[in-house]
mmCIF file as Biopython writes it, N, C-alpha, C and O atoms, coordinates in Angstrom:
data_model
#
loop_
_atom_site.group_PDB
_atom_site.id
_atom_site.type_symbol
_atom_site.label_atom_id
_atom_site.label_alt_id
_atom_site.label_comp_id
_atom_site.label_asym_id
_atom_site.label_entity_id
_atom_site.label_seq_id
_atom_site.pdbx_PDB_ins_code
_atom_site.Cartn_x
_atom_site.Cartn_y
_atom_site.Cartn_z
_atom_site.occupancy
_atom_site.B_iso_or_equiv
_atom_site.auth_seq_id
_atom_site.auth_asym_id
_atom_site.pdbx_PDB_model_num
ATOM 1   N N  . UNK A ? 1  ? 6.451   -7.063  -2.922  1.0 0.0 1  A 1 
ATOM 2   C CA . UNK A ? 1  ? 6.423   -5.899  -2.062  1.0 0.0 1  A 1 
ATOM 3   C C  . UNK A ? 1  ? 7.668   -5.029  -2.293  1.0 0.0 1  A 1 
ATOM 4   O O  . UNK A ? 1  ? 7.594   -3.809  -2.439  1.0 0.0 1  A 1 
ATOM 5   N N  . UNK A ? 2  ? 8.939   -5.802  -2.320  1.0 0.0 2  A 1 
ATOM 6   C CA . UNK A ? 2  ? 10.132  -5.224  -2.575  1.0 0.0 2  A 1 
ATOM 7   C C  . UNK A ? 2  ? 10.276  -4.209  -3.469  1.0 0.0 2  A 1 
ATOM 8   O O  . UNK A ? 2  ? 10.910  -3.167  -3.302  1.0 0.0 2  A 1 
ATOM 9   N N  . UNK A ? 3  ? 9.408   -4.701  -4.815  1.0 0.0 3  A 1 
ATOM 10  C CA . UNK A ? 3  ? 9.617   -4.061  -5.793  1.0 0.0 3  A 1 
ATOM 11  C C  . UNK A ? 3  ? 8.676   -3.204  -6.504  1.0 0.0 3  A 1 
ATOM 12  O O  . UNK A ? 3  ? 8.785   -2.801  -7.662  1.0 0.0 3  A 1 
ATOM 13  N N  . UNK A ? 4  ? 7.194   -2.843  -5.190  1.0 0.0 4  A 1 
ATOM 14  C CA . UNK A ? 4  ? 6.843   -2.122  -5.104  1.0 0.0 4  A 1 
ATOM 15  C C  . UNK A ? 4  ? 7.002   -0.854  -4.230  1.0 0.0 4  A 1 
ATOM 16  O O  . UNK A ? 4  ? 6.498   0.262   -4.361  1.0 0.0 4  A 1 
ATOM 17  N N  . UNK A ? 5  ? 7.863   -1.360  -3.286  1.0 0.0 5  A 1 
ATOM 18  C CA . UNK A ? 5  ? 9.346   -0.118  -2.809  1.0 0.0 5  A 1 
ATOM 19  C C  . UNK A ? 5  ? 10.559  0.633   -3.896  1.0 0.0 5  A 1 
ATOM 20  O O  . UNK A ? 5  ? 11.089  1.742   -3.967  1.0 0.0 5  A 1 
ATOM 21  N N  . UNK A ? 6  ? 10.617  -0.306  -4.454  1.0 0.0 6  A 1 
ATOM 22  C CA . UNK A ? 6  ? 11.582  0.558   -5.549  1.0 0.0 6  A 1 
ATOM 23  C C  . UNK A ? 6  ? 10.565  1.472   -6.311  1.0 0.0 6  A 1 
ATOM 24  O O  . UNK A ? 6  ? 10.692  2.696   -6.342  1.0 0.0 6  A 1 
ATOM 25  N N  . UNK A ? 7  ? 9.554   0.798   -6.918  1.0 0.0 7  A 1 
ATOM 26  C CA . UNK A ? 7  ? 9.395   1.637   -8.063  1.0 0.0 7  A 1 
ATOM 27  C C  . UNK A ? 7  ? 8.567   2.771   -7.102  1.0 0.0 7  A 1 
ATOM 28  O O  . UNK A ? 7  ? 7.727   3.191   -7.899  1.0 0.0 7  A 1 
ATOM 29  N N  . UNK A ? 8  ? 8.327   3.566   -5.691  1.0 0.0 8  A 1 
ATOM 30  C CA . UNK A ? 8  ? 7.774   4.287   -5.353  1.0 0.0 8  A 1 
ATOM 31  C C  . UNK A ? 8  ? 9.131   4.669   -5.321  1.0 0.0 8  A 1 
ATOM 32  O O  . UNK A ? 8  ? 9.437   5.033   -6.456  1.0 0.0 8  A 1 
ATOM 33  N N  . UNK A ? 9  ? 9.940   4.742   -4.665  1.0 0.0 9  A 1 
ATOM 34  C CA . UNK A ? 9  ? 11.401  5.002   -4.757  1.0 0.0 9  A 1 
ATOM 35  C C  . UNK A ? 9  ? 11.336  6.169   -5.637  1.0 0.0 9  A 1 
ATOM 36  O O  . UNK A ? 9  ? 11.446  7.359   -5.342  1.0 0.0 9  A 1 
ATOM 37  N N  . UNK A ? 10 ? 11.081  5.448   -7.102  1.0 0.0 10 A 1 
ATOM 38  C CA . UNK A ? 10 ? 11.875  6.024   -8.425  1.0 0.0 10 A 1 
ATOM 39  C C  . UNK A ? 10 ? 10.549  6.738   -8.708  1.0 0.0 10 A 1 
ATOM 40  O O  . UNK A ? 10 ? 10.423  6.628   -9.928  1.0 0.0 10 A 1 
ATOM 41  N N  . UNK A ? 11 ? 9.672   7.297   -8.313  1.0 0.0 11 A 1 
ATOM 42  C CA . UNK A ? 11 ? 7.911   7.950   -8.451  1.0 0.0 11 A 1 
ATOM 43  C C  . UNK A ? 11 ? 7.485   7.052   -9.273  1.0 0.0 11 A 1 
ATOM 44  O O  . UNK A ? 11 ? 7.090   7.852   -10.121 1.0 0.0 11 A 1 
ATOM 45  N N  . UNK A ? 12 ? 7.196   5.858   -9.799  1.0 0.0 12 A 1 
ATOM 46  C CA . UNK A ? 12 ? 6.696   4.998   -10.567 1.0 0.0 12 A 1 
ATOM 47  C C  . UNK A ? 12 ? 5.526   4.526   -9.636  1.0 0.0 12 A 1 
ATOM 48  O O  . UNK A ? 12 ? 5.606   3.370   -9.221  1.0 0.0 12 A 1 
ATOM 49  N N  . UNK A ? 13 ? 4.311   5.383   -9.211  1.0 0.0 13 A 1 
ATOM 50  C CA . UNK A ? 13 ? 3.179   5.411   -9.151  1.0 0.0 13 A 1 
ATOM 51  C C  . UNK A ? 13 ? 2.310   3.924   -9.527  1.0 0.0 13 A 1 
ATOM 52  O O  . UNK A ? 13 ? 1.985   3.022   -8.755  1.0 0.0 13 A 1 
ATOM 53  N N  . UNK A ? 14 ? 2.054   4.066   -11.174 1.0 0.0 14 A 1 
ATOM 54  C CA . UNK A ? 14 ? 1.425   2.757   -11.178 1.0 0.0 14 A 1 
ATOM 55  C C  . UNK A ? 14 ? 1.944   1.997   -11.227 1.0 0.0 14 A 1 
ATOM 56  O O  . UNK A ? 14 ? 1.119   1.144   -11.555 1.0 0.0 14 A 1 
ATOM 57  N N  . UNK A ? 15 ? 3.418   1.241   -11.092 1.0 0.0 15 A 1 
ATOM 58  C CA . UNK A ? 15 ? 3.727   -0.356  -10.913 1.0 0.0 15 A 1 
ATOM 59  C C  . UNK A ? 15 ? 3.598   -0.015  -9.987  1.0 0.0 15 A 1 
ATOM 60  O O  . UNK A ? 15 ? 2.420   0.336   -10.047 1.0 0.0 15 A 1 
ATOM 61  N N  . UNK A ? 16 ? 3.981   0.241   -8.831  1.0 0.0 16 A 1 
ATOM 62  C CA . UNK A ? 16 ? 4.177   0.733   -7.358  1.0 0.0 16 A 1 
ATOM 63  C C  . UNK A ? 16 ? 3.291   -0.338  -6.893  1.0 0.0 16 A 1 
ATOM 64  O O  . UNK A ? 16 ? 3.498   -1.444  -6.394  1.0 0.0 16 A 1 
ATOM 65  N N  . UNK A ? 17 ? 1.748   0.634   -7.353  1.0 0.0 17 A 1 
ATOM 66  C CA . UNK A ? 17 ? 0.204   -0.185  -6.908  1.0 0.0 17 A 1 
ATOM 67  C C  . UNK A ? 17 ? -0.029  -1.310  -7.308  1.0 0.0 17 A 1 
ATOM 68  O O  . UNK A ? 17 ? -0.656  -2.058  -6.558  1.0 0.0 17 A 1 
ATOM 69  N N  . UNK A ? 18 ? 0.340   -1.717  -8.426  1.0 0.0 18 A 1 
ATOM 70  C CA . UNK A ? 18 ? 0.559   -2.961  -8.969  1.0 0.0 18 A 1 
ATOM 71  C C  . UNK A ? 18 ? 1.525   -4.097  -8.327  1.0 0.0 18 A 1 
ATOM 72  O O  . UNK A ? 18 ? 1.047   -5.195  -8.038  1.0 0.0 18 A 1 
ATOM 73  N N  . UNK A ? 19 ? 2.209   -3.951  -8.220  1.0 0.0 19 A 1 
ATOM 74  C CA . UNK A ? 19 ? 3.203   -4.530  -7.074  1.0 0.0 19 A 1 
ATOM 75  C C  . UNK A ? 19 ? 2.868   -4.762  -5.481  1.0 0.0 19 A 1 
ATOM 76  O O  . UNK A ? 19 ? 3.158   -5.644  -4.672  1.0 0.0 19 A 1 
ATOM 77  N N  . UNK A ? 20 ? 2.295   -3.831  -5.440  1.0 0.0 20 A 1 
ATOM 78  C CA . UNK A ? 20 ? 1.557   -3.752  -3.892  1.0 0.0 20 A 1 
ATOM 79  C C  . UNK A ? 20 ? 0.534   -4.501  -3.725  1.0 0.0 20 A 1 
ATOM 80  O O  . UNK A ? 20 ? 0.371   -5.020  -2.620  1.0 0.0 20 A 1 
ATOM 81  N N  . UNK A ? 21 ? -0.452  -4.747  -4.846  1.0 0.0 21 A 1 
ATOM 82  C CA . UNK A ? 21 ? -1.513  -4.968  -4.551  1.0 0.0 21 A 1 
ATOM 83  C C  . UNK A ? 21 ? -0.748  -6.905  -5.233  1.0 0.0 21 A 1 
ATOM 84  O O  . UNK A ? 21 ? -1.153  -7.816  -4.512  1.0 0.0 21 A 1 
ATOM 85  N N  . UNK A ? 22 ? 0.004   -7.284  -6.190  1.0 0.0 22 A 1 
ATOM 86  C CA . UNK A ? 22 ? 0.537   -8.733  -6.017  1.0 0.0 22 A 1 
ATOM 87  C C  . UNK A ? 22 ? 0.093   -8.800  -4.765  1.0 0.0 22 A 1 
ATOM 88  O O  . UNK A ? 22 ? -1.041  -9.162  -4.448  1.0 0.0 22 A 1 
ATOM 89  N N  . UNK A ? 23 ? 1.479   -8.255  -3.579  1.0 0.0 23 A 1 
ATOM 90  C CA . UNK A ? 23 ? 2.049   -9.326  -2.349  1.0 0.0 23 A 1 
ATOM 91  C C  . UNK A ? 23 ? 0.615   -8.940  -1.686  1.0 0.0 23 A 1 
ATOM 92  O O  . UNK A ? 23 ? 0.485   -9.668  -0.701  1.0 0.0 23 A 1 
ATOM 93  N N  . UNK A ? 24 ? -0.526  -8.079  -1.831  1.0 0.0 24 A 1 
ATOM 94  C CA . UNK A ? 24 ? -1.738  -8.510  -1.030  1.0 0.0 24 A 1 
ATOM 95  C C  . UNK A ? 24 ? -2.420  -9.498  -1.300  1.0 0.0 24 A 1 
ATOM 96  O O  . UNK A ? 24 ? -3.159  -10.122 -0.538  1.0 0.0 24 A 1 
ATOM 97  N N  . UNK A ? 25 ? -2.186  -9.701  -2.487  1.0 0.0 25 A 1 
ATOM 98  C CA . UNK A ? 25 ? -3.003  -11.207 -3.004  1.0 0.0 25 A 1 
ATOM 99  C C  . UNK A ? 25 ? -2.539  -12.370 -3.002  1.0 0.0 25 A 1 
ATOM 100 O O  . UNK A ? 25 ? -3.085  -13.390 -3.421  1.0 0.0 25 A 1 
ATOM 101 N N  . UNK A ? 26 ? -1.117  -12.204 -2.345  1.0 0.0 26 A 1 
ATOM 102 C CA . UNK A ? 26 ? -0.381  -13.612 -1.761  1.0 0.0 26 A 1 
ATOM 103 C C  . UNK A ? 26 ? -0.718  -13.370 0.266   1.0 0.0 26 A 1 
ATOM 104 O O  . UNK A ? 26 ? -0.784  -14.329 1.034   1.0 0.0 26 A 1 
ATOM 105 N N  . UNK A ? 27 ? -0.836  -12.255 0.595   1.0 0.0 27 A 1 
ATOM 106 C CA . UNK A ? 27 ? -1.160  -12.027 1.946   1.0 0.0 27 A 1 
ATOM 107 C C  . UNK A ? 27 ? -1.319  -10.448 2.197   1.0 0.0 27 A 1 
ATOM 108 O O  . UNK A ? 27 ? -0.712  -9.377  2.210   1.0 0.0 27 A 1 
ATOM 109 N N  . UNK A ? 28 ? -2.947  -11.251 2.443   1.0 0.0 28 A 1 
ATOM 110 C CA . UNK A ? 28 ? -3.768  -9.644  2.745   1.0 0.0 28 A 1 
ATOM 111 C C  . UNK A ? 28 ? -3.158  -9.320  4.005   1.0 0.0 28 A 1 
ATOM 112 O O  . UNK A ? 28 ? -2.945  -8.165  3.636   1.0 0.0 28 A 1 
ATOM 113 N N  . UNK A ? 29 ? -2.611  -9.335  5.369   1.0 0.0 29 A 1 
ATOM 114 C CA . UNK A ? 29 ? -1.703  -9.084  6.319   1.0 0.0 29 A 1 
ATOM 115 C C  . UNK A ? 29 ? -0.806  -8.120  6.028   1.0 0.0 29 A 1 
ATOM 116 O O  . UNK A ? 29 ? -0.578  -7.274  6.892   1.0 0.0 29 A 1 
ATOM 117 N N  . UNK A ? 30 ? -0.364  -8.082  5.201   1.0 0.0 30 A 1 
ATOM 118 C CA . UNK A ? 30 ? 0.941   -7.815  4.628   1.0 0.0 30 A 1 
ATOM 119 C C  . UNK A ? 30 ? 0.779   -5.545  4.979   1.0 0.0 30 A 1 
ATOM 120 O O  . UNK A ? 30 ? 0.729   -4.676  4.109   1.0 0.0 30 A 1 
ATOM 121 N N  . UNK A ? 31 ? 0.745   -5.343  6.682   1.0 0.0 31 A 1 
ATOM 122 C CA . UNK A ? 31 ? 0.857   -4.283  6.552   1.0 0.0 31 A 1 
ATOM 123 C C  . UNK A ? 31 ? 1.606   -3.226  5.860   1.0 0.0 31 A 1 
ATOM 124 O O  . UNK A ? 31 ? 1.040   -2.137  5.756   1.0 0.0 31 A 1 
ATOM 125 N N  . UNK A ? 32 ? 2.545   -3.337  5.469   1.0 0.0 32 A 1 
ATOM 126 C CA . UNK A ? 32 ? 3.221   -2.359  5.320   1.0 0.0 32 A 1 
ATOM 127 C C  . UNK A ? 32 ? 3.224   -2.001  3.723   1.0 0.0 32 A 1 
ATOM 128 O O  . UNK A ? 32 ? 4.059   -1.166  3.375   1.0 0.0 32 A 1 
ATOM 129 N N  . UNK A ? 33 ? 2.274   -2.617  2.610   1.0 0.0 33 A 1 
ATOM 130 C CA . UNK A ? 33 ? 2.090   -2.652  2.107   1.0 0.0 33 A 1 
ATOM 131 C C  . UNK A ? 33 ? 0.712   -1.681  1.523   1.0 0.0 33 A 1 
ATOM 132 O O  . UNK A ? 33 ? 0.540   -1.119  0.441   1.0 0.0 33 A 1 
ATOM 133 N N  . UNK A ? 34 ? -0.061  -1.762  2.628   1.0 0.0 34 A 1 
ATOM 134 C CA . UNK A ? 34 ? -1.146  -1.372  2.894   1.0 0.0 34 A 1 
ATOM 135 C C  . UNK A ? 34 ? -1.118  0.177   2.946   1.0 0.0 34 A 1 
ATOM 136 O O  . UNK A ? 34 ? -1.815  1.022   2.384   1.0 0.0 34 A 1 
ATOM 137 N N  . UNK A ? 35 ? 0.346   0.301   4.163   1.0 0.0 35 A 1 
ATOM 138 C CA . UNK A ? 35 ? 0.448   1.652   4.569   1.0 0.0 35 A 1 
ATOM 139 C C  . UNK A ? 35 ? 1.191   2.133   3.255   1.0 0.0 35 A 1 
ATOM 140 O O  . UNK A ? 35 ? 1.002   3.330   3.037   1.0 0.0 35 A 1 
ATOM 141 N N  . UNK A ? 36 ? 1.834   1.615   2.509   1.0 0.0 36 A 1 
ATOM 142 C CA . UNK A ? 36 ? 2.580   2.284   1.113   1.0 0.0 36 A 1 
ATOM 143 C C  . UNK A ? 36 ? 1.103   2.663   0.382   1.0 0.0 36 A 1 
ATOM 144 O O  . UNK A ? 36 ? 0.724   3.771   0.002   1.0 0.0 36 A 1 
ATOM 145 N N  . UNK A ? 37 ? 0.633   1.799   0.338   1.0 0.0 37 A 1 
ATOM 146 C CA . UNK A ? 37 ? -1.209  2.541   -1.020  1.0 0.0 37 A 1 
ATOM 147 C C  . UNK A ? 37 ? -1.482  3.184   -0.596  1.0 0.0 37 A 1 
ATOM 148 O O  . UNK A ? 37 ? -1.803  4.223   -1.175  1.0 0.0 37 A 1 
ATOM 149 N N  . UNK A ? 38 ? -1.580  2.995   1.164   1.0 0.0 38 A 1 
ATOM 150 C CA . UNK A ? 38 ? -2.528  4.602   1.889   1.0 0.0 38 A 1 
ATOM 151 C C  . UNK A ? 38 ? -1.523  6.422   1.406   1.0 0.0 38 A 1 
ATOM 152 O O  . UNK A ? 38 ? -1.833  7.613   1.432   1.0 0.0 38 A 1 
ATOM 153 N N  . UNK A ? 39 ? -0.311  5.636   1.032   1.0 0.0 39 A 1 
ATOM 154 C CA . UNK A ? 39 ? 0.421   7.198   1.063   1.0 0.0 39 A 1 
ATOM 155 C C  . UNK A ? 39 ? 0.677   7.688   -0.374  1.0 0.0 39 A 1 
ATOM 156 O O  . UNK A ? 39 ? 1.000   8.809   -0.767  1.0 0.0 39 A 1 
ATOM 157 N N  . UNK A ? 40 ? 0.371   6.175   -1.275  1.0 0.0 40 A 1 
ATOM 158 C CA . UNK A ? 40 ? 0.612   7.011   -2.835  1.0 0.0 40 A 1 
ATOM 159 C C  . UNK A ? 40 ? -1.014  7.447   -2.949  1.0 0.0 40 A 1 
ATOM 160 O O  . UNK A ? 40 ? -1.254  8.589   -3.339  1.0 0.0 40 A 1 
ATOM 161 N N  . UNK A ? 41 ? -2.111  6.563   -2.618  1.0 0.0 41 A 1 
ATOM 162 C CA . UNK A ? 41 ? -3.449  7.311   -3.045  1.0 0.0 41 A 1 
ATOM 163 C C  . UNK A ? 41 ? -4.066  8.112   -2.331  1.0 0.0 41 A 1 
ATOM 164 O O  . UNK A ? 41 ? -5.272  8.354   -2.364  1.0 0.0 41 A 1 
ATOM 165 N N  . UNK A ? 42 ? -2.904  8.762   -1.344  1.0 0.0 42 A 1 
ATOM 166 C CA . UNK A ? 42 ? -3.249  10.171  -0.199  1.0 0.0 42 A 1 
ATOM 167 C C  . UNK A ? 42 ? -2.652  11.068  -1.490  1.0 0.0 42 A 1 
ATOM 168 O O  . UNK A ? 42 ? -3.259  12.033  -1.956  1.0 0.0 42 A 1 
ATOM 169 N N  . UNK A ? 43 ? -1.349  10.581  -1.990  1.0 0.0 43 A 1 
ATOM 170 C CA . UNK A ? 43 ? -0.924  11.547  -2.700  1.0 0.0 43 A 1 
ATOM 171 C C  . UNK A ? 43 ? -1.401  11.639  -4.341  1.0 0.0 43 A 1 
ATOM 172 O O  . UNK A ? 43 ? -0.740  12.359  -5.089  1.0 0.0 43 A 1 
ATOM 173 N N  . UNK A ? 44 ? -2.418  10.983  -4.798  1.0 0.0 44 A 1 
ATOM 174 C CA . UNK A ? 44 ? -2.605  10.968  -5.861  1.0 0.0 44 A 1 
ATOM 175 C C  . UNK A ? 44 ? -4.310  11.444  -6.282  1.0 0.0 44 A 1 
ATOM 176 O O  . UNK A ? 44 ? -4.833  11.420  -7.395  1.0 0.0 44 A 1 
ATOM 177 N N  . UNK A ? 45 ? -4.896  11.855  -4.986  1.0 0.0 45 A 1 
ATOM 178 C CA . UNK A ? 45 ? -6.157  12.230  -4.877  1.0 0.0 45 A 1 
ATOM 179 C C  . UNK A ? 45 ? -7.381  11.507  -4.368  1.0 0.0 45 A 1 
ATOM 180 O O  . UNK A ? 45 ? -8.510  11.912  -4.092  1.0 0.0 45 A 1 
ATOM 181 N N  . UNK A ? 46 ? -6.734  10.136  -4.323  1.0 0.0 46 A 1 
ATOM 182 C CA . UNK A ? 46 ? -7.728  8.778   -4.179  1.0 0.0 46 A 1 
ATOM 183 C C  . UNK A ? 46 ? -8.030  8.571   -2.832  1.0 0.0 46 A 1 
ATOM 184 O O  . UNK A ? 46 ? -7.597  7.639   -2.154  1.0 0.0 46 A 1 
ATOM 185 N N  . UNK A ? 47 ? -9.030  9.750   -2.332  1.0 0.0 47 A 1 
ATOM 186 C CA . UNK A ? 47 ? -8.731  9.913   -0.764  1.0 0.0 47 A 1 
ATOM 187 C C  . UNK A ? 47 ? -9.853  7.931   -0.036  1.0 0.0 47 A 1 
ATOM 188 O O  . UNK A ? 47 ? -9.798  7.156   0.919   1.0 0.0 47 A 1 
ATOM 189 N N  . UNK A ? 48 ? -10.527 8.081   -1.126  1.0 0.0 48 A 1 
ATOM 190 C CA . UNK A ? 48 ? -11.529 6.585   -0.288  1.0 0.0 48 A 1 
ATOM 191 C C  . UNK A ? 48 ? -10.192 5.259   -0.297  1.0 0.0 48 A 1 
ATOM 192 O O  . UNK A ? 48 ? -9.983  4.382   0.542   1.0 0.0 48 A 1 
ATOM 193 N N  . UNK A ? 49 ? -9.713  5.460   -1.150  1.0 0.0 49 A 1 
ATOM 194 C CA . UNK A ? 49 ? -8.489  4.198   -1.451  1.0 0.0 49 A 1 
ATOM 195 C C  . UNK A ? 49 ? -7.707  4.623   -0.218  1.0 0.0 49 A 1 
ATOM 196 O O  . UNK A ? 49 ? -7.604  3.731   0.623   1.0 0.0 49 A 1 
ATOM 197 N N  . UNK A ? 50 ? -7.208  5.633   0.040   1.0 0.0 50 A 1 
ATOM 198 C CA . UNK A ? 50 ? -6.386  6.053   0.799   1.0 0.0 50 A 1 
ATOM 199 C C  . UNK A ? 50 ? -7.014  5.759   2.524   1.0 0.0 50 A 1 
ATOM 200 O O  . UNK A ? 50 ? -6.209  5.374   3.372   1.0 0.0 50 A 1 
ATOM 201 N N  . UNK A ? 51 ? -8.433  5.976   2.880   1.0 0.0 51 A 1 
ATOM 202 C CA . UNK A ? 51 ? -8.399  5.411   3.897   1.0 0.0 51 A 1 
ATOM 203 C C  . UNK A ? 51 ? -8.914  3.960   4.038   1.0 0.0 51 A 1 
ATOM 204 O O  . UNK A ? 51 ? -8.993  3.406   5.134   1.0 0.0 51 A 1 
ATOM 205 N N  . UNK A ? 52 ? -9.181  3.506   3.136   1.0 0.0 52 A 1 
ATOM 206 C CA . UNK A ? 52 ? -8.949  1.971   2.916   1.0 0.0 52 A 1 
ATOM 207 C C  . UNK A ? 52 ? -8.046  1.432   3.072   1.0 0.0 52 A 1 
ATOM 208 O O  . UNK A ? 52 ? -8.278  0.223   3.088   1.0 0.0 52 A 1 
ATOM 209 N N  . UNK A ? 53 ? -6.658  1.751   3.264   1.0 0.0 53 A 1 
ATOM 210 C CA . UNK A ? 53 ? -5.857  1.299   3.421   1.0 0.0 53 A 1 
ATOM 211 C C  . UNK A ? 53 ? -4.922  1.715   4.456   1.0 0.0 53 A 1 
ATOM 212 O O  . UNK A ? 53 ? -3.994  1.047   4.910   1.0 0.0 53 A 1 
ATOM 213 N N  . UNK A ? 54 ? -5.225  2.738   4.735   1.0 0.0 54 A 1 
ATOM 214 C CA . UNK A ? 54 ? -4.526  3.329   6.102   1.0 0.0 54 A 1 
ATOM 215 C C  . UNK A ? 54 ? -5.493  2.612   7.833   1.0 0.0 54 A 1 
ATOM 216 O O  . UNK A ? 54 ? -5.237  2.520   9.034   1.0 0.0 54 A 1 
ATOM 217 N N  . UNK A ? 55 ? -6.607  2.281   6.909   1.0 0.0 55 A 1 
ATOM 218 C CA . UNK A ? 55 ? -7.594  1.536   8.455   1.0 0.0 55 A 1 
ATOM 219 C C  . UNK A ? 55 ? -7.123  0.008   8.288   1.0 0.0 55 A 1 
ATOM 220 O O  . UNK A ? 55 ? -6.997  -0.740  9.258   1.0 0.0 55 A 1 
ATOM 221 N N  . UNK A ? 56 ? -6.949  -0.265  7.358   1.0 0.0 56 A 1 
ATOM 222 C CA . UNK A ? 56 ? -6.232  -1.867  7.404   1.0 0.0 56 A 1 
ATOM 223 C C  . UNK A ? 56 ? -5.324  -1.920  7.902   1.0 0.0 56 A 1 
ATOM 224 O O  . UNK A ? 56 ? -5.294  -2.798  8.765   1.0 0.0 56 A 1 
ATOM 225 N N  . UNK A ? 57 ? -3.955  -1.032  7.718   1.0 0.0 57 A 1 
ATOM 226 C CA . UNK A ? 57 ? -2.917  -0.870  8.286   1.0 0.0 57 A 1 
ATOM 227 C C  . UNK A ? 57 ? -2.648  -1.024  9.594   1.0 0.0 57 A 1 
ATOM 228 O O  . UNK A ? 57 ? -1.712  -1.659  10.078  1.0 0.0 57 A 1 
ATOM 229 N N  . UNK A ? 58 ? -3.807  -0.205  10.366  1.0 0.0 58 A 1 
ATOM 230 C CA . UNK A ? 58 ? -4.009  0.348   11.715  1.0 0.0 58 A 1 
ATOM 231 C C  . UNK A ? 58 ? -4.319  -0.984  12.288  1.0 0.0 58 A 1 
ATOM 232 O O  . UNK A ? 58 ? -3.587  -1.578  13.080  1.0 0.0 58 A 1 
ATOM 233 N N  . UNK A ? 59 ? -5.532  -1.442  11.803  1.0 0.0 59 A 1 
ATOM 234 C CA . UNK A ? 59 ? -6.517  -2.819  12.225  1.0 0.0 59 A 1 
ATOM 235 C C  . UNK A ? 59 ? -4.875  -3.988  12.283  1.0 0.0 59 A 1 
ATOM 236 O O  . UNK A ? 59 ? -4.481  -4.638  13.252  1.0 0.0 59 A 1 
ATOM 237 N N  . UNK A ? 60 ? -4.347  -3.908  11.124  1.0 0.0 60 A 1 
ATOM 238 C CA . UNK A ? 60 ? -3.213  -5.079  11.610  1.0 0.0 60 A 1 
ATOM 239 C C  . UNK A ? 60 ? -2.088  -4.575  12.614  1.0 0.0 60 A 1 
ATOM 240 O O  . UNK A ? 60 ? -1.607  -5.402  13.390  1.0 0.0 60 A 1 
ATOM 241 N N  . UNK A ? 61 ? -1.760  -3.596  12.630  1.0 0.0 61 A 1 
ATOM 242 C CA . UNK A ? 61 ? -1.155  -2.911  13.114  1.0 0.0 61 A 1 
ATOM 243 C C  . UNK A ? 61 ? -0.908  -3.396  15.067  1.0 0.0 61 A 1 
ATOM 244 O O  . UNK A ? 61 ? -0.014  -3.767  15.829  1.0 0.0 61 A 1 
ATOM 245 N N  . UNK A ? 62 ? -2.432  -3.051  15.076  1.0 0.0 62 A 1 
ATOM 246 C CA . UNK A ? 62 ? -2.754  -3.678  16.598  1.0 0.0 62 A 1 
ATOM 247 C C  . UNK A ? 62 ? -2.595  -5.203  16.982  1.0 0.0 62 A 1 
ATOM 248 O O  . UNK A ? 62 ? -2.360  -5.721  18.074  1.0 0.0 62 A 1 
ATOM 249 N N  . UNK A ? 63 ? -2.780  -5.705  15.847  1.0 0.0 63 A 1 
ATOM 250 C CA . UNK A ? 63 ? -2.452  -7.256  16.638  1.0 0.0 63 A 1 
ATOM 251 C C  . UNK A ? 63 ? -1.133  -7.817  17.064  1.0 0.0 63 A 1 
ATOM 252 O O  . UNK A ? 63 ? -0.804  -8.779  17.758  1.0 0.0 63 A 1 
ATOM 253 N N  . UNK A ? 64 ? -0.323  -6.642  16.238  1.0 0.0 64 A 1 
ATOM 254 C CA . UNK A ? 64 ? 1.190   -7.011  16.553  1.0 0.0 64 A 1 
ATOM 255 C C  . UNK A ? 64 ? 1.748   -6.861  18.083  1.0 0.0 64 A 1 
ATOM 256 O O  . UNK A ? 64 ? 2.918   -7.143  18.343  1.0 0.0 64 A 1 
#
């Protein structure tokens, strides 16, 4: 996850997602992760990815 914070950091787009999508496949939970894809594939045109991942966000969001 960490180091799919850096490389959005540095605009590195696709590790970013790549990185992001690792720590989901060690834990789909893993909001904040979720909310990082919802904001690079808001910004990259990928509007179905984008609320795919902004409603997961939300959905975990609430149990906290």
């Amino acid at each position: 996850y960490n180091l799919g914070v850096i490389s959005q950091d540095v605009g590195d787009d696709t590790d970013a997602i790549a990185y992001y999508e690792s720590a989901l496949a060690i834990d789909r939970e893993l909001a904040e992760a979720h909310y990082n894809l919802a904001t690079i594939f808001d910004k990259t045109g990928d509007a179905r990815s984008a609320i795919r991942h902004i409603n997961e966000f939300r959905k975990l969001n609430k149990r906290r």
